[in-house]
TITORGU-784135 format. One line per 2 residues: for each residue x, y, z of N, C-alpha, C. Coordinates in nm, 2 decimals. Atoms other than C-alpha are relative to their C-alpha. Example, Ala and Ser with C-alpha at 12.3 -4.5 7.8 and 13.67 -1.06 7.14 Angstrom:
residues 2
0.09 -0.12 0.00 1.23 -0.45 0.78 0.09 0.12 0.00 | -0.09 -0.11 0.00 1.37 -0.11 0.71 -0.08 0.11 0.08 $
end
This chain:
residues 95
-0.01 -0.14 -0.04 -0.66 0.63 -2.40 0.14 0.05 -0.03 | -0.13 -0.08 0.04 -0.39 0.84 -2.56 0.04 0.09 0.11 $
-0.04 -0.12 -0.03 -0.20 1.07 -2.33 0.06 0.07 -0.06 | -0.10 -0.11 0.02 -0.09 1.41 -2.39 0.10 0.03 0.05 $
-0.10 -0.05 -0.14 0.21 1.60 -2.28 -0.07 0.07 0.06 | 0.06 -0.06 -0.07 -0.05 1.81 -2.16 -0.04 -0.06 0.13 $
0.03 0.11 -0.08 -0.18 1.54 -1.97 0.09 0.01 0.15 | -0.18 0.01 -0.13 0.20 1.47 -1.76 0.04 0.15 0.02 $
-0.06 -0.16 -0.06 0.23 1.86 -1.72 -0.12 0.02 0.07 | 0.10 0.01 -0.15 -0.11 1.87 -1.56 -0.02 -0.10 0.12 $
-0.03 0.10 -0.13 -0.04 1.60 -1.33 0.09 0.04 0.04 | -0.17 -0.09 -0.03 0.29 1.75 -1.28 -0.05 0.11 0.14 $
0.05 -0.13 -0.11 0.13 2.07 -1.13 -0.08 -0.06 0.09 | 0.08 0.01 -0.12 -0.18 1.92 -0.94 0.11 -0.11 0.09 $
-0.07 0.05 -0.12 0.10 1.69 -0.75 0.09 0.11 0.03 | -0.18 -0.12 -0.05 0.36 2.05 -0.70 0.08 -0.07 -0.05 $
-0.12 -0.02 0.05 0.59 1.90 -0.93 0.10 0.09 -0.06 | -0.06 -0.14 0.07 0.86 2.10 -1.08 0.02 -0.10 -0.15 $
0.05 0.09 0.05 0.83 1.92 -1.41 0.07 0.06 -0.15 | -0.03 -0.10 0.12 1.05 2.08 -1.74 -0.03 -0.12 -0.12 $
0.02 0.09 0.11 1.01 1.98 -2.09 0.02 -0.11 -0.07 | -0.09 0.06 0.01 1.25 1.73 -2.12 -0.03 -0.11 0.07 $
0.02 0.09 -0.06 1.14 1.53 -1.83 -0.17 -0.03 -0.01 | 0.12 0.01 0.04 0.76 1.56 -1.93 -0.01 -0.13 -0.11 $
0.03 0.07 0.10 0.81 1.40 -2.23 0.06 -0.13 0.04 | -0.09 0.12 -0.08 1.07 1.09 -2.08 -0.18 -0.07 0.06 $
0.08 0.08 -0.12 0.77 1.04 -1.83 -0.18 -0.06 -0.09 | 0.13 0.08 0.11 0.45 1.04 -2.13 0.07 -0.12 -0.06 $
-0.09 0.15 0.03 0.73 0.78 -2.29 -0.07 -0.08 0.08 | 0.02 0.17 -0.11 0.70 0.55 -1.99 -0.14 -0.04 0.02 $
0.13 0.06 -0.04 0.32 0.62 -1.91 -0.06 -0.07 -0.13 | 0.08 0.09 0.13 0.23 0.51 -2.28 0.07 -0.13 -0.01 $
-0.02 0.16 -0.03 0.42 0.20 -2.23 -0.04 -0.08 0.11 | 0.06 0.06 -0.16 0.27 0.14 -1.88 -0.19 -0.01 -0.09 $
0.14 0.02 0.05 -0.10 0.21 -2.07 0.02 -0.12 -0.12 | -0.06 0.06 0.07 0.04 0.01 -2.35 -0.04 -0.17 0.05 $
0.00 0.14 -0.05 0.08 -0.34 -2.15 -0.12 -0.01 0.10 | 0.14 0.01 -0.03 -0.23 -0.29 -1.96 -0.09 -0.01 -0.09 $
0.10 0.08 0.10 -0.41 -0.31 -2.27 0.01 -0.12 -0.02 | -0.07 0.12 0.05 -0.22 -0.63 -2.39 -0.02 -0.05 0.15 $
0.01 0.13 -0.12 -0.30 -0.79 -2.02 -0.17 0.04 -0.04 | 0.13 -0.02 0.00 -0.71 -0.65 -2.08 -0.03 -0.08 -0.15 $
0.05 0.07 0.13 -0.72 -0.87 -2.40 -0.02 -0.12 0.00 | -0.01 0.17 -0.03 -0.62 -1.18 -2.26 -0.10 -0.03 0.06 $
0.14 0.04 -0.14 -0.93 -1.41 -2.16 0.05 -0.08 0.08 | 0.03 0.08 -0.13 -0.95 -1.48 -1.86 -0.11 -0.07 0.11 $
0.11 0.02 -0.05 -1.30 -1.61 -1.82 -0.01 -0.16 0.10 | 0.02 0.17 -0.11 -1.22 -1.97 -1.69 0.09 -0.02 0.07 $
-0.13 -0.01 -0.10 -0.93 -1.87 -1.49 -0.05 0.01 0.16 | 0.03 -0.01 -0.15 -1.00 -1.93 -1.09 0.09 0.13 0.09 $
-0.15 -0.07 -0.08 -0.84 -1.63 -0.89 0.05 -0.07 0.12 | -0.05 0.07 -0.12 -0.59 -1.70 -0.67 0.07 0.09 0.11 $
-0.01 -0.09 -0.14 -0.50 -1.56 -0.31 0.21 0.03 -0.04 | -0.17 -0.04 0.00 -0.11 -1.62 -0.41 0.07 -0.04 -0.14 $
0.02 0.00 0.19 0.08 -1.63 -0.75 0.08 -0.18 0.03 | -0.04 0.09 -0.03 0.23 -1.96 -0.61 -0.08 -0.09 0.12 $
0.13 0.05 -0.07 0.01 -2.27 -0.45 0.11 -0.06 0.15 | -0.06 0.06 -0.13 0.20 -2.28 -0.09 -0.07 -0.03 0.09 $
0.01 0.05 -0.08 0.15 -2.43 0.22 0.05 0.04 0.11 | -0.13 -0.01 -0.09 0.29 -2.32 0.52 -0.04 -0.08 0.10 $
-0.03 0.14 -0.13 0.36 -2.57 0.81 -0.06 0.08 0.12 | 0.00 -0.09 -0.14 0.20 -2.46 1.13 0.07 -0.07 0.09 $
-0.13 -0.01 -0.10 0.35 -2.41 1.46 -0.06 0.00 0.09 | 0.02 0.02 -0.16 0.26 -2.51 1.80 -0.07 0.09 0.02 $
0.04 -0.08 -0.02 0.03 -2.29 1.92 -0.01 0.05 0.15 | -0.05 -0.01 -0.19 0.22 -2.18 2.28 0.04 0.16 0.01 $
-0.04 -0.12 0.01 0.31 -1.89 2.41 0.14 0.01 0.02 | -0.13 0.01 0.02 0.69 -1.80 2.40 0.03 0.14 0.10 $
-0.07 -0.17 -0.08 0.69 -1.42 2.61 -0.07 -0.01 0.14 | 0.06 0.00 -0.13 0.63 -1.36 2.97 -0.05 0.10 0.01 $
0.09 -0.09 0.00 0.37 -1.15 3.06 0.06 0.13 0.09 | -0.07 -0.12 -0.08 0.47 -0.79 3.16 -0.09 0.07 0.02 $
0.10 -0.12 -0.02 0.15 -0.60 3.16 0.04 0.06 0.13 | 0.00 -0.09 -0.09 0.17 -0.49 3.51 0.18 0.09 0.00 $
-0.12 -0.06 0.05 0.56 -0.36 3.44 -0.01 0.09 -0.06 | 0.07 -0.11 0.05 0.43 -0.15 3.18 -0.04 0.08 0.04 $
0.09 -0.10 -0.01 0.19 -0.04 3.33 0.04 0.10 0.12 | -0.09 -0.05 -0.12 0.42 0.11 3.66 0.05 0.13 -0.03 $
-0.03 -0.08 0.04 0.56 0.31 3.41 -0.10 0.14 -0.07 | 0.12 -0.05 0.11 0.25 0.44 3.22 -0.01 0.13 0.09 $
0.02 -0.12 -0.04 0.15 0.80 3.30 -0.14 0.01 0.06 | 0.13 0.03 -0.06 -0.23 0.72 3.40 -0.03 -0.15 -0.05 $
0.06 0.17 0.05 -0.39 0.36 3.40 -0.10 0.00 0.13 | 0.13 -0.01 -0.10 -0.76 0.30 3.57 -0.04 -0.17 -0.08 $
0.08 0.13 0.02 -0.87 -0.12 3.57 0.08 -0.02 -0.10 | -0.11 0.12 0.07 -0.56 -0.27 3.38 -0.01 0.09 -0.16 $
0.04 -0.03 0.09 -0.65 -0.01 3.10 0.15 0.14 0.01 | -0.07 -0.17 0.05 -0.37 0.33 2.93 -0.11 0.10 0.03 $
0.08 -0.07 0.01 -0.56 0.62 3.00 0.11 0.12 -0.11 | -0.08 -0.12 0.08 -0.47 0.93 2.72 -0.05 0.11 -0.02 $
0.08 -0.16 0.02 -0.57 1.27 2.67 -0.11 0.02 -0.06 | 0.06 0.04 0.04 -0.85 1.29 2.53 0.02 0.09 -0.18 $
-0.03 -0.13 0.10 -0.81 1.45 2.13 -0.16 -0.01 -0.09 | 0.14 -0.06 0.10 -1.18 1.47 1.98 -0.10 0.02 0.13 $
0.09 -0.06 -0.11 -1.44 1.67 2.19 -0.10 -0.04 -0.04 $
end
């Protein structure tokens, strides 16, 4: 897909940019190098490649599973502006 400057001047407007000729053209520059290397990654096969959740195969160590904070709900809640059964009550905003 070729862009125009047409293209980066109508993107320009539907986002309210202010957008002059000078910096139109700078920014088709960069997007045809951004479309550019997404072709060149859409070439490469990747049919026997497993995806992976991280780009590095880590481990992390777990950790005790304790609690470390002391419980303050009722503190909180002293302060709260309404509370009914350990619950915030709030205004209500959809009718």
């Amino acid at each position: 897909m070729a862009l125009k400057l047409d293209d980066v001047q109508r993107a320009a407007h539907l986002a309210r940019i202010a957008v002059d000729e000078t910096e139109a053209k700078a920014v088709l520059a960069q997007l045809t190098r951004v479309f550019e290397l997404i072709e060149q990654m859409r070439a490469v096969d990747v049919s026997g490649i497993e995806p992976m959740a991280h780009a590095q195969d880590l481990m992390l160590r777990p950790r005790p599973d304790q609690v470390t904070e002391q419980d303050q709900h009722r503190r909180f809640q002293q302060v709260a502006p309404e509370v009914e059964n350990g619950l915030y009550l709030v205004p209500r905003v959809i009718e």
